[in-house]
matplotlib code that plots the C-alpha trace (Angstrom):
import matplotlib.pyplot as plt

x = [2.0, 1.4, 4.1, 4.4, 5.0, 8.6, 11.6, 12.4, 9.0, 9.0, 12.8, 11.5, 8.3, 10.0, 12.3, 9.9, 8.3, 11.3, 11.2, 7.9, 8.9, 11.5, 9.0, 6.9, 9.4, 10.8, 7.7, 6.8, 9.9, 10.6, 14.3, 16.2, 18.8, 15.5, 13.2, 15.9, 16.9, 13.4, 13.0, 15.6, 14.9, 11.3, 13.2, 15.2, 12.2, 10.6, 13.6, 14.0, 10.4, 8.5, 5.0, 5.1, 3.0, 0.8, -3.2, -2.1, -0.5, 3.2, 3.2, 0.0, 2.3, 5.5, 4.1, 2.3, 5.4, 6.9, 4.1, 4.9, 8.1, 7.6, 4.7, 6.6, 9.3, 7.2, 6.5, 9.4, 10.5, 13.8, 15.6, 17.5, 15.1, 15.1, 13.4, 11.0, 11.9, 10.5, 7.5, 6.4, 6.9, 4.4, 2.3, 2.3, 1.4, -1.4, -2.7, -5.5, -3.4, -2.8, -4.2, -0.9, -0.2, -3.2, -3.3, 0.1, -0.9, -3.6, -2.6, 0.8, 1.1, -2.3, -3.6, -7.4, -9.2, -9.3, -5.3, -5.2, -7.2, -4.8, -1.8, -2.7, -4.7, -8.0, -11.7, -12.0, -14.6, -12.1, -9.1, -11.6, -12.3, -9.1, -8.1, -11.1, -9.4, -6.2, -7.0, -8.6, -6.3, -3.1, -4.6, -5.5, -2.1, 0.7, 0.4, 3.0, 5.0, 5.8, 7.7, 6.8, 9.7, 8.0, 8.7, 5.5, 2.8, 0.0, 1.1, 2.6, -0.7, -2.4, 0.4, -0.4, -3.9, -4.0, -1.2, -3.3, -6.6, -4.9, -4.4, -0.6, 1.2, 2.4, 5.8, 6.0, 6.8, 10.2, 11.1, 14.9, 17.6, 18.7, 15.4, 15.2, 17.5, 16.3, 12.9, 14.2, 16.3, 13.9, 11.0, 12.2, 9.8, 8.9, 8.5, 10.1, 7.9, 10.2, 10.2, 13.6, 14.4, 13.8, 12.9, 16.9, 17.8, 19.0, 18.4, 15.6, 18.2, 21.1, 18.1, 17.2, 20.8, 21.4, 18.8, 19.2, 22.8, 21.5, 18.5, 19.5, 17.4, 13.9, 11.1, 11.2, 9.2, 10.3, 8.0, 9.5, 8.0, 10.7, 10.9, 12.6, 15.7, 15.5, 14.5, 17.8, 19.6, 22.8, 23.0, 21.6, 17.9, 14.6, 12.1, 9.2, 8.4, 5.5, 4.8, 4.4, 1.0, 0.0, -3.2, -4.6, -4.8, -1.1, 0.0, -2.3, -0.7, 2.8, 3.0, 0.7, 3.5, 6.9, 5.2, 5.2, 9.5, 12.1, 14.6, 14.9, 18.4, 20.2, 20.9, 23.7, 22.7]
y = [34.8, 32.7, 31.7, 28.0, 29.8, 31.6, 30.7, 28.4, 26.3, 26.4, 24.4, 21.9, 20.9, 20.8, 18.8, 16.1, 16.8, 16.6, 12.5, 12.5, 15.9, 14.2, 10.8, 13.0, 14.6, 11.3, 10.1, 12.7, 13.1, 8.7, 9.6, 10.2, 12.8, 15.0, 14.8, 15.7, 18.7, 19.8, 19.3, 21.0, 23.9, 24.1, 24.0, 27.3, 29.2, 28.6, 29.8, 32.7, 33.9, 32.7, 34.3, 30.7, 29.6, 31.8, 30.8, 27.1, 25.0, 24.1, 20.6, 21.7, 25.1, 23.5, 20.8, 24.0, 25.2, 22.2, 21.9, 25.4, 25.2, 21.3, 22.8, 26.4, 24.1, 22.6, 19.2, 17.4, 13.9, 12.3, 14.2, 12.4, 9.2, 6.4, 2.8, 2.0, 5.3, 7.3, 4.9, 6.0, 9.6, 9.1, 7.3, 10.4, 12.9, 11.3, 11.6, 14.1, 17.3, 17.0, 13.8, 11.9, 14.4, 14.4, 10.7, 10.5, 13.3, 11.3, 7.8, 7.9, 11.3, 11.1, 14.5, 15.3, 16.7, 19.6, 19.7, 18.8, 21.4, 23.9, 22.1, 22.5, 25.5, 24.1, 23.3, 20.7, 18.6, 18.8, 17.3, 14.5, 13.8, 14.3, 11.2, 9.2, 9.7, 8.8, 5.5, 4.8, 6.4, 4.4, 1.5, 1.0, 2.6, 0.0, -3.9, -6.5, -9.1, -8.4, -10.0, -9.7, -9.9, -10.3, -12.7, -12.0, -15.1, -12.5, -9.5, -11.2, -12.9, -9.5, -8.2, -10.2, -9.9, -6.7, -6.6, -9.2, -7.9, -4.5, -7.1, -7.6, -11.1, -11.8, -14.1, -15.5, -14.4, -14.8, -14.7, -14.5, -12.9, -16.3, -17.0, -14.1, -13.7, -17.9, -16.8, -13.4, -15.1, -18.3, -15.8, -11.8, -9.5, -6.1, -4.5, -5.6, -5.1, -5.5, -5.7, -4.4, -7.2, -10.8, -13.8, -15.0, -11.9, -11.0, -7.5, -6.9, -4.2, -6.3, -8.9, -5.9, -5.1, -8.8, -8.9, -5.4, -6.5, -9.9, -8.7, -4.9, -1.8, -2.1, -0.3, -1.1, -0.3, -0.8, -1.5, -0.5, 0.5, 3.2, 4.9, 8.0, 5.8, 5.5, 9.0, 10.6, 11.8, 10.6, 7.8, 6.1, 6.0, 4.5, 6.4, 4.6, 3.7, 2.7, 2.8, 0.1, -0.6, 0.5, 0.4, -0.7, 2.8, 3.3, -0.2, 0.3, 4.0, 3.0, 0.1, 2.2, 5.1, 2.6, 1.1, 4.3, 4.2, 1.9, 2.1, 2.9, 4.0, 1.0, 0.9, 0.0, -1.4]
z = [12.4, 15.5, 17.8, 16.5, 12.8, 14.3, 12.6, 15.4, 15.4, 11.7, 11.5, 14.4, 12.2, 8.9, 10.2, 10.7, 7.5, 5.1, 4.7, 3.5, 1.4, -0.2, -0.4, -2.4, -4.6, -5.4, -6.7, -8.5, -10.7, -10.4, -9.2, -5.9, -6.7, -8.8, -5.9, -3.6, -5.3, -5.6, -1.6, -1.2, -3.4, -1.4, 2.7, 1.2, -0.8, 2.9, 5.1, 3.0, 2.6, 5.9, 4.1, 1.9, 4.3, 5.2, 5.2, 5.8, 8.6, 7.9, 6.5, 4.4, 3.6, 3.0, 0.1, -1.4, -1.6, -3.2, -5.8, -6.6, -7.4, -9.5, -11.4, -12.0, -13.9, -16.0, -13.7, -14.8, -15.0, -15.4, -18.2, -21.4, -21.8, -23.6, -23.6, -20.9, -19.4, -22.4, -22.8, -19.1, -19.9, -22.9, -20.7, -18.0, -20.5, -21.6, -17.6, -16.9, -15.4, -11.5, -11.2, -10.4, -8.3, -6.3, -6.2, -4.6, -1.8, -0.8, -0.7, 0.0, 2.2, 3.9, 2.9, 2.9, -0.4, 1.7, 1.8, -1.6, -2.8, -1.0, -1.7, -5.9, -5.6, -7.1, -5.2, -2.8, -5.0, -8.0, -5.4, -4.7, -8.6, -9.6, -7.0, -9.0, -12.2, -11.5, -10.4, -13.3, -15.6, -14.0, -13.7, -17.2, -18.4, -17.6, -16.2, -16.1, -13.6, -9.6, -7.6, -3.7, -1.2, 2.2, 5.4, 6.7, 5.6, 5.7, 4.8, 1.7, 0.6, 1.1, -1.1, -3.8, -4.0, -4.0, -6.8, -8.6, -8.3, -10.5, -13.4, -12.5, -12.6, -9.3, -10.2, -6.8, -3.1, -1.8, 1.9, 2.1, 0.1, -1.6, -2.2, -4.0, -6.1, -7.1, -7.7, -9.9, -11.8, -12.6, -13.7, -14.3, -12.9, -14.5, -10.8, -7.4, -4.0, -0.8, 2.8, 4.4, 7.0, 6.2, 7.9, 8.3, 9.0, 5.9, 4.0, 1.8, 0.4, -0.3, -2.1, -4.4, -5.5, -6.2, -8.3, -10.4, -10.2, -11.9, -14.2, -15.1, -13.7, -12.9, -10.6, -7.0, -4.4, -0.8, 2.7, 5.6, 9.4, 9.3, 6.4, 7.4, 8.0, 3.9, 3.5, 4.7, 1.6, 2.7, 0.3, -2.6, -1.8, -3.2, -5.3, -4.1, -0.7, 1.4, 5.2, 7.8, 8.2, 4.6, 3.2, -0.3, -1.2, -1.1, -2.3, -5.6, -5.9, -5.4, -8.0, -10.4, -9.9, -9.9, -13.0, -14.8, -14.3, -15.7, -13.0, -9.4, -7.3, -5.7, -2.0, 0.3, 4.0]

ax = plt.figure().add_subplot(projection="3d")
ax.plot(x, y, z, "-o")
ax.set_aspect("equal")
plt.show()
């Protein structure tokens, strides 16, 4: 191994891959304290057994390694379903295999089809169909009402075209907290889309656990310019979340993904 694969420069790149690790492992199982577990299972298979990673880079090694361990357990989802949550699990199995998976690795993590095709152990030109598929699979599998939670003019209209242009119904676009929770409670969305800091300085978090507190459990997707300050394990967390700038790509993967799950974890600012 090279000198930036020792046990000491493998610890100091992990640990600026383990947000988006756990980002990753979050979405693919639709809960915090799953994804987590996974992650976590992935950081000690890689500590113990440094050879993980051989033939790939350490980011490119360590979500190998990840992958491995998801798809050696049978790839699963929240256990002990029922309602929406078991409808999304029918609709996942009816997915062509790896697609979801490839999908998320490229719009939400930023991997090439190159990557891809290492991370899942298949040829680079099925990583790149595979991404085809599942955006047409997804966006044909589940539609239904948003609610967008942004103080930003345009980043909320471009929010909601994009939303709309998948065939969702945009319910309306809120820009504080008490607007919110107004807005959720005169028209209940299927799937809530939030900034973190609003434009009274109020918290796009506390707005979110207002309204599941007021409507019941639902998909959310957060937008933050810092999401490894949500990605720390330490507390209730979100399943879905999107970077600051975004692009279409990941909006249109994130909703099709949160859509696919009934409920996401709470937060606490």
């Amino acid at each position: 191994m090279s000198d930036n694969t020792t046990t000491s420069g493998i610890s100091d790149q992990l640990s600026t891959f383990i947000p988006y690790l756990r980002r990753y492992a979050r979405a693919l199982t639709g809960s915090q304290t799953s994804g987590d577990n996974f992650a976590a299972a992935t950081l000690e298979a890689i500590l113990t057994d440094r050879s993980v990673l051989d033939g790939t880079d350490v980011k490119t090694g360590t979500f190998r390694t990840l992958y491995g361990i998801w798809s050696s357990a049978g790839a699963p989802v929240e256990d002990g379903e029922s309602g929406a949550r078991a409808r999304a699990q029918i609709h996942l199995a009816k997915l062509t295999n790896n697609s979801r998976e490839a999908l998320l690795l490229y719009t939400i993590e930023g991997f090439s089809y190159a990557d891809i095709a290492t991370i899942i152990g298949i040829d680079e030109s099925e990583a790149e169909e595979l991404v085809a598929i599942a955006r047409r699979e997804m966006a044909d599998s589940v539609t239904g009402s948003v609610m967008i939670i942004e103080d930003e003019a345009i980043i909320a209209m471009d929010i909601e075209s994009i939303v709309a242009e998948m065939g969702h119904r945009v319910t309306g676009i809120a820009r504080t907290r008490d607007e919110a929770v107004k807005l959720g409670k005169a028209d209940v969305p299927d799937l809530i889309l939030a900034d973190i800091q609003l434009a009274d300085n109020s918290s796009g978090i506390d707005a979110v656990n207002d309204l599941l507190t007021e409507l019941g459990q639902r998909p959310v997707i957060f937008i933050t310019a810092f999401p490894e300050r949500l990605l720390t394990g330490d507390k209730p967390e979100p399943a879905f979340l999107i970077s600051k700038p975004y692009t279409e790509d990941q909006v249109i993967s994130a909703v099709s993904q949160a859509m696919f799950f009934s409920s996401t974890e709470t937060l606490h600012a």
